[in-house]
N, C-alpha and C positions, 0 to 999 in steps of 0.2 A: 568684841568682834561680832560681827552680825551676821549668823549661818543660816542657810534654808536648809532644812531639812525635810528629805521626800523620802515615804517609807511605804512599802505596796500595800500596808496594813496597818489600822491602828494597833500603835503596841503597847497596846492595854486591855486586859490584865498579860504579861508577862507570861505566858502559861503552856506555850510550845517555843520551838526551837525557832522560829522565822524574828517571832514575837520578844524573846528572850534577849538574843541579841541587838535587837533596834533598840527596846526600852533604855537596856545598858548605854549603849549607847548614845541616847537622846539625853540620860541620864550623866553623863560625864561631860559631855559639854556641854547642857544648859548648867551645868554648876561652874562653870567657866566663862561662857560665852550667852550672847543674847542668841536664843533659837527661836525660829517661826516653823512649825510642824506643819507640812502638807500631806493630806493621806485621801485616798478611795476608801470608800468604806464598803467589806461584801459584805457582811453581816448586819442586818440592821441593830442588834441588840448590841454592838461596839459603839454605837452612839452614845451609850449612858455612862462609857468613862471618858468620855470628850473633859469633864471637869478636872477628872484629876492628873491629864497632860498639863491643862488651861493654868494650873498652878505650878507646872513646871519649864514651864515655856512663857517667851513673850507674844505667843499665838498660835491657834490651832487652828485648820481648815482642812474638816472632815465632811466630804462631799459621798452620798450613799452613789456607790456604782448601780446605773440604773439595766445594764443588761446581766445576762446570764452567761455564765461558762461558755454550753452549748449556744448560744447565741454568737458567741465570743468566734467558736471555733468555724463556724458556718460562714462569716465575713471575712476571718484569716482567708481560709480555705479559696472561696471567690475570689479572694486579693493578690493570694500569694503571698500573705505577710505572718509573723510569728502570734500565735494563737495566743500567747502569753501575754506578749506584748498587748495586743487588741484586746485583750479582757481587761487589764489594769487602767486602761484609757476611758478617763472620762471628757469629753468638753466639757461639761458644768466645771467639775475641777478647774481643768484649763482657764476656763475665762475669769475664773475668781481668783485661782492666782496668780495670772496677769496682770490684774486690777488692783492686787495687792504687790506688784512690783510696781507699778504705775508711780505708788506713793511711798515706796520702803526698801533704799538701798540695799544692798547687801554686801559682804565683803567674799561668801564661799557658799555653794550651793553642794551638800551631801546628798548624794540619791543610793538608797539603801535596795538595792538587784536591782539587775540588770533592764526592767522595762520600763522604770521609773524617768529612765533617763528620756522617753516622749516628751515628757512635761520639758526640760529642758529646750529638744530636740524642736519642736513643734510651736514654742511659746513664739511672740511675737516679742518678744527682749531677749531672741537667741543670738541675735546679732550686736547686741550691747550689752546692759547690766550681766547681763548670764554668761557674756563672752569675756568681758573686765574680772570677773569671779572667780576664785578657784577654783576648781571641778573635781571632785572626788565620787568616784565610782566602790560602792561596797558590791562585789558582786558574790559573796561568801562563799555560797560555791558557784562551780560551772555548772552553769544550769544544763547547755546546750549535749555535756557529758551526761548529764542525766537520764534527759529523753533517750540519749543514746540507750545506753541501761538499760530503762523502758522497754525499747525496741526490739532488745537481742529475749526478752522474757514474754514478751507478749505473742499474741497468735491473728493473724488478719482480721478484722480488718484495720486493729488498734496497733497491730507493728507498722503500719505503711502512714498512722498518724502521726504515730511517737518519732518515726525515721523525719518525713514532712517538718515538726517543729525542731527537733534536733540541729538539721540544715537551716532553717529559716534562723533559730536563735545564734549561731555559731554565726553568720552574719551578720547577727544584730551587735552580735556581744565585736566582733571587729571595728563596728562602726562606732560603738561606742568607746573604745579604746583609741580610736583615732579621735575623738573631742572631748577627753578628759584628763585633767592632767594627772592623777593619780587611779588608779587601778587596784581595790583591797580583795585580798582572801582570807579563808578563815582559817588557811596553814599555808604552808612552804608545799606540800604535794599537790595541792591543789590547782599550782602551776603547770603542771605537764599535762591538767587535762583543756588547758587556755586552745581555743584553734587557732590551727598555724595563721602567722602574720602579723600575732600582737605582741608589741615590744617587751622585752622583760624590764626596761628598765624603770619603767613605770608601775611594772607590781610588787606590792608589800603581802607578807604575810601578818594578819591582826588575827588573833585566836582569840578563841572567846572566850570567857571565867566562867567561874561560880561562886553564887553567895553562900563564903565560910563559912557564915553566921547561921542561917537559915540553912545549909544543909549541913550538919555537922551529927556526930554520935549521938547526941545527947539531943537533937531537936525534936525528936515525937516521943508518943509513946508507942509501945512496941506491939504489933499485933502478932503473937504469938502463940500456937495451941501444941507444941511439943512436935510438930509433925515437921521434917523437914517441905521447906517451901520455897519456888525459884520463880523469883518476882521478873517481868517484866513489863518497863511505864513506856508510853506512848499514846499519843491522840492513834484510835482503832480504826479510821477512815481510810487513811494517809495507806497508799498502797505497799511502800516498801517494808511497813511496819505491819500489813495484813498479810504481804509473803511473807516473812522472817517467823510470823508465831505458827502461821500454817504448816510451813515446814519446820520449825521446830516440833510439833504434836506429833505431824508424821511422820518423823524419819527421829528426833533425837531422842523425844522422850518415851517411848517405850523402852527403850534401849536403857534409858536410869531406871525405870520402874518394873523391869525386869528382875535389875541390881538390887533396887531400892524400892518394895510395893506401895510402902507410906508417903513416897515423893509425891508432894504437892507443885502444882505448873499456874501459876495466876497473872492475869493478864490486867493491867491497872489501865485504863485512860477511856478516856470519851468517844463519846460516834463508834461503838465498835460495828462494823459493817456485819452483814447477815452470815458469811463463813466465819467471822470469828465468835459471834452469837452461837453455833452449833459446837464451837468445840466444847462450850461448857456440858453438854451431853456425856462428853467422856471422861471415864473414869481420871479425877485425879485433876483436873481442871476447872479454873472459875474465871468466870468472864466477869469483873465488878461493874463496867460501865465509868459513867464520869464518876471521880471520890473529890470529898474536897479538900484534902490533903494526903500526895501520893507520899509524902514521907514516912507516913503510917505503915505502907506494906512493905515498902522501902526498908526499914527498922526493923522489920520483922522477917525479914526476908535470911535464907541459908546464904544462900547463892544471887545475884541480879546476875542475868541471862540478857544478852545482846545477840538475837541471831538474825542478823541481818545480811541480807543476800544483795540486796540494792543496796547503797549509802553514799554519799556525799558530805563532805567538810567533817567537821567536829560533830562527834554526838552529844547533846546536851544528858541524853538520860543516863552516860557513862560517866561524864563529870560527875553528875548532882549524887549517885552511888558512888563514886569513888571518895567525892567530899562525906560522906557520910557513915566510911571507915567499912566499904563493905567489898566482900570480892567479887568479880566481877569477870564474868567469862562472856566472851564474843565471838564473832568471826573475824578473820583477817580487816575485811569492808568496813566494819561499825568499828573499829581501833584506830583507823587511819588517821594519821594529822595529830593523833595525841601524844603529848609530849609524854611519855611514861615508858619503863622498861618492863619489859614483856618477859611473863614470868616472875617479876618482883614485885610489880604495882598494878598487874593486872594480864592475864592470857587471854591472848590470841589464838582459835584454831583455826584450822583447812578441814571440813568435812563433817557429818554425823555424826561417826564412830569417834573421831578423837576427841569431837564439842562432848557427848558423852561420859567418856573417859576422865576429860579434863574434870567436867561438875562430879561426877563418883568420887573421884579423888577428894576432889573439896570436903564435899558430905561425911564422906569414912574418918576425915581428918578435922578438928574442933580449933588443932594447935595450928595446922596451916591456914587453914580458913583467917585465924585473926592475924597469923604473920600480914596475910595479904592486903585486908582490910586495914590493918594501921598501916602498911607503908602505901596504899593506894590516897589513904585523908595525908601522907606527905605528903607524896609525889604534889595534890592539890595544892596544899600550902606555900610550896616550894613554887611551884608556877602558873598556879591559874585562879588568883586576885583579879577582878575585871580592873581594877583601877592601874594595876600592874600593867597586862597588856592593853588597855588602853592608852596608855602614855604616850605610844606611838602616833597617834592620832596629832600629839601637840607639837609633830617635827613635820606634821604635813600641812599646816594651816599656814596662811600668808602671817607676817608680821600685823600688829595690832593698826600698822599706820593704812594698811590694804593692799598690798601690792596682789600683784593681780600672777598667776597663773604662767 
């Protein structure tokens, strides 16, 4: 069968949560199916794994996005249109992969979130091959719920933005629900934050995996210095990930290091932004910057720490710890959508004092600690193989003959 695949990002290298899931992805049906990869490229340095798609696909068309964010949000703004959408939009793209439909049937076009679906939307074969096709919308999370998020935490003049694409996306994401015939998320709860109007019958829950293999007990070696240490991984840019460690230093972890003086607080992932650069000042915290394998601190880690105040869909850095046999404490927000029993495969709190509480326990305890950690690498074993819930994907495809949509 012959799929187009439109993904807002090249997904390569694998290496954050947006990324993680397209590659899988791209990767389970091109071992199926003939794929053609269409992607915007923000990054110009994403250009130099265009080859190693090129070998898994029967074509890639990576066109560099020639405007900027802010650029992006300045022509929404005048238009009245979703800032997200209008950043992801290239015509270069557009007209090249027109031209490549020009001469190359297809049988199902996959657009991976929500604003990919322009290219559809906007092609001039939206009224034929792309309307003959099956249409499958990944929208993993609700985005438009997101901004929402945003909005209630921010302060003017970035709440009256966040509110702006909120509204703008929640119509995009309707409009796009009425011209596709399948509709993915990356749980079953993920649904309730769908805006009113769009059919449930058309949405699937597709959760995403983790690699057994590569994240498992036994894949690194262990950075260790006797001190107890409560790792947390995430790209440092990413805003919900630079609230979550901020209020973690200020509200939870003195409250261990009270308990506990020796507790160490480490912060894993790249781009860290200038608030999270300063926390390395205080006592009992290390900011590493980009590593080139987080499994390292990961292995070494007492506790992995998930304190996130914003969050959306599945967290990847809760998986990839929990595959890796280690306990794992969060907030209610960064737990949601995961298939796991809370308290046996991994805690959930509400608040400072109890996020606290919960790690002290852990720390004073060696024997609960690994209870947690091995049933947390089941719980993974048991349900979250990508090939596993990917299967679902093979009950949404047209038959091989191409019936259409």
């Amino acid at each position: 069968m012959r799929i187009l695949l439109l993904t807002h990002r090249l997904p390569y290298p694998p290496n954050k949560g947006d990324k993680i899931r397209a590659f899988n992805v791209l990767e389970y049906l091109a071992k199926r199916h003939e794929v053609f990869l269409a992607c915007p490229v923000d990054d110009p340095a994403d250009l130099t794994h265009v080859a190693e798609l090129e070998r898994r696909c029967a074509g890639v068309l990576a066109v560099q996005n020639a405007g900027t964010r802010s650029w992006a949000a300045v022509r929404a703004l005048a238009s009245g249109t979703s800032i997200t959408v209008r950043h992801f939009y290239s015509r270069e793209l557009q007209r090249r992969l027109d031209e490549h439909l020009d001469r190359h049937p297809i049988d199902v076009v996959f657009c991976f979130s929500s604003p990919m679906a322009e290219y559809v939307l906007r092609s001039r074969h939206a009224s034929g091959p792309l309307r003959r096709a099956r249409r499958i919308m990944d929208f993993i999370d609700v985005d438009s719920f997101k901004w929402r998020q945003y909005a209630e935490r921010a302060s003017f003049p970035l709440n009256w933005v966040y509110r702006y694409e909120a509204a703008r996306l929640a119509d995009y994401e309707r409009r796009v629900a009425a011209e596709f015939d399948r509709l993915l998320l990356v749980s079953e709860q993920e649904r309730e934050y769908l805006p009113a109007g769009i059919s449930g019958e058309k949405v699937f829950g597709v959760s995403n995996g983790v690699d057994l293999a590569y994240f498992s007990p036994r894949a690194a070696n262990v950075r260790a210095d006797g001190a107890h240490s409560l790792v947390f991984t995430g790209v440092m840019d990413y805003w919900p990930n630079v609230d979550g460690v901020q209020w973690f230093a200020d509200e939870v972890f003195p409250q261990i290091r009270a308990q506990l003086p020796g507790t160490r607080f480490v912060i894993v992932g790249s781009k860290p932004a200038d608030s999270v650069r300063r926390l390395a000042s205080r006592p009992g915290i290390e900011v590493t910057g980009y590593v080139d394998d987080v499994r390292t601190f990961v292995a070494g880690a007492s506790v992995c720490v998930v304190p996130l105040r914003i969050a959306r869909g599945v967290q990847n850095k809760v998986l990839e710890a929990m595959a890796m046999g280690k306990a794992v404490v969060g907030t209610a927000q960064a737990m949601e959508g995961i298939r796991a029993s809370v308290g046996e495969d991994l805690i959930a709190v509400e608040g400072a004092p109890a996020f606290a509480a919960a790690v002290i326990d852990l720390l004073n305890s060696q024997e609960r600690t690994a209870q947690l950690g091995a049933s947390a690498r089941r719980c993974m074993e048991r349900s979250y193989s990508w090939d596993s819930n990917l299967h679902a994907l093979d009950l949404m495809l047209p038959d091989a003959a191409g019936a259409s949509g």
